[in-house]
C-alpha positions, 0 to 999 in steps of 0.5 A, spaced: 476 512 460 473 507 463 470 508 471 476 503 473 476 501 481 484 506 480 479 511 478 473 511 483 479 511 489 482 516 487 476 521 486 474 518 493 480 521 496 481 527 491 483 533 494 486 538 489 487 537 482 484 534 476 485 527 474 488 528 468 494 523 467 501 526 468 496 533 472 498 533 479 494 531 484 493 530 492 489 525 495 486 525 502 490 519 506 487 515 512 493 509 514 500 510 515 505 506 516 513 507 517 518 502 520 525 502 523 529 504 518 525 511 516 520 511 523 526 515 528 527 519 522 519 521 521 520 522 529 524 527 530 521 531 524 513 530 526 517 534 533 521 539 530 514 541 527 511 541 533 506 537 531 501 535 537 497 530 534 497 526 528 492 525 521 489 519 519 485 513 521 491 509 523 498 509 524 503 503 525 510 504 526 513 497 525 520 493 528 521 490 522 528 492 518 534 493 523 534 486 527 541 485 528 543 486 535 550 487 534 550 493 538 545 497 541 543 502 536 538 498 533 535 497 540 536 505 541 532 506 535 527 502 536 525 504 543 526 512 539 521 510 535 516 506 541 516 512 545 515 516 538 509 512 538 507 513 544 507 521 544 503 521 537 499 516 537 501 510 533 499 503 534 508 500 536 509 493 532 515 490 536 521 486 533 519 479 531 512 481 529 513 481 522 514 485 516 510 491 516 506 490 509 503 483 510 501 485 518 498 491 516 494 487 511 493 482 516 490 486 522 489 493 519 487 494 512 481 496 509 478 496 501 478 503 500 482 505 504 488 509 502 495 507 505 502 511 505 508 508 507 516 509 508 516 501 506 517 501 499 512 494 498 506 497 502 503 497 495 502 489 497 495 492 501 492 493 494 491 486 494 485 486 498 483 493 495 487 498 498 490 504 494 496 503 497 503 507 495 510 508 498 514 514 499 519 518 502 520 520 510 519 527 509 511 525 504 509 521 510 512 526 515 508 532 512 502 527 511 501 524 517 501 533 520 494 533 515 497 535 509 495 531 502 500 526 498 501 530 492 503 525 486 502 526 478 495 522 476 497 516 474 495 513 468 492 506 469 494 499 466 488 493 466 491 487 466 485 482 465 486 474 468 484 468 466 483 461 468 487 458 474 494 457 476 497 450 474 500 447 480 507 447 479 505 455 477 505 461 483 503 467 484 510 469 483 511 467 476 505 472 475 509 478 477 515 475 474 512 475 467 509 482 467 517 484 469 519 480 463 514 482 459 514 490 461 521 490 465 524 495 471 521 501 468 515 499 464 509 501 470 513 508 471 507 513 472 502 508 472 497 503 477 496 497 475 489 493 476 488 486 476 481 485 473 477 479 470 474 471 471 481 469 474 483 473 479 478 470 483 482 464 482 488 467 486 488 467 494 488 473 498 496 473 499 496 470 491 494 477 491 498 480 496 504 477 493 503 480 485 502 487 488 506 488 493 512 486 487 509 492 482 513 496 485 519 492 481 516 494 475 516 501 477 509 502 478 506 508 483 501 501 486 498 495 484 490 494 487 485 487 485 478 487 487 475 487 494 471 481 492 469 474 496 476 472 496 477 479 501 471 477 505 473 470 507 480 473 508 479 478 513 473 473 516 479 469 517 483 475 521 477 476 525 474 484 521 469 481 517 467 488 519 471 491 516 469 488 508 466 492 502 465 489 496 469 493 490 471 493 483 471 496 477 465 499 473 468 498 466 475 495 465 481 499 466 483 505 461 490 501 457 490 494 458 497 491 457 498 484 455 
């Protein structure tokens, strides 16, 4: 099996277990995300717990889902979750900001890194080299007191691009094939990585779009090369810093059309 950018994250945050597809695994996790939804929740099980200081790198809570000021109980949630942020730690992202995964690539993430979010699209940060996953209140809870995310080690799908992108053609349409070609369920259990001459073609929120609608295809995550392209956006963001060039030693173990 080919030493595929999936692979090298993996082993760099391999905690317990072999990375044999389908064996389970536990991955050492550095960036959190949650929101208004699933964020109150985490709270209050983060304080059930007794935690007193929280694991990581980063953590955000974001205002981004229960907008509609009909009554007060979004507002009374999102001041539960402000001060949840102000007790644990965790940068507070208020209403009108934006949608937690485009902002957390924006202004947090990093290639290489890991990412666990209770949004199920925070696979969007593997646009810019993130092994990034979506998860449930509890997985974030138990992950942000220090405890590994556990998974089933995921086979890797390599889907290699050519050319460029006609004019009248987006990004979208891309994903949008791999959905037709693979259906809802076809990326169930795998990762899909995004190698080869066109992805340096794609913009970085050409990227952000196709990873972040892996999830539509059932995939674990989606992850692109931190190349140029990645450095250019993040200079653009102000954390040219925060760039490493990353891709694959060989091309992924099972490429699909």
């Amino acid at each position: 099996m080919g030493n595929n950018l999936a692979r090298q994250l993996i082993a760099d945050h391999l905690v317990e277990g072999e990375m044999r597809p389908g064996e389970e695994i536990a991955l050492k996790i550095d960036q959190f995300l949650t929101h208004d939804m699933c964020g109150p929740l985490c709270a209050l099980q983060l304080e059930a717990m007794g935690v007193e200081e929280i694991s990581g790198d980063i953590a955000v809570a974001y205002c981004d889902h229960l907008l509609i000021e009909a009554d007060s109980k979004n507002a009374d949630d999102h001041i539960l979750l402000q001060s949840a942020a102000r007790r644990f730690g965790m940068w507070f992202s208020r209403p009108g900001n934006g949608t937690s995964h485009p902002v957390h690539q924006q202004r947090f993430g990093v290639p290489g890194k890991t990412l666990l979010g209770t949004d199920s699209h925070t696979p969007g940060a593997g646009g810019i080299g993130m092994l990034a996953i979506g998860a449930g209140g509890l997985e974030i809870s138990m992950a942000l007191t220090g405890q590994p995310f556990r998974l089933r080690m995921p086979e890797i799908w390599g889907i290699r691009l050519t050319g460029r992108l006609p004019d009248w053609v987006s990004a979208k349409d891309v994903i949008l094939e791999v959905l037709r070609r693979h259906n809802v369920d076809g990326g169930h259990g795998r990762i899909i990585e995004y190698y080869g001459p066109g992805v340096a073609e794609l913009k970085t929120m050409d990227r952000h779009v196709i990873a972040n609608m892996g999830v539509e295809v059932g995939s674990v995550t989606t992850i692109f090369p931190s190349d140029e392209e990645t450095r250019r956006y993040l200079a653009s963001q102000g954390r040219e810093q925060d760039w490493r060039p990353l891709a694959g030693e060989a091309n992924a173990s099972n490429r699909r059309p």
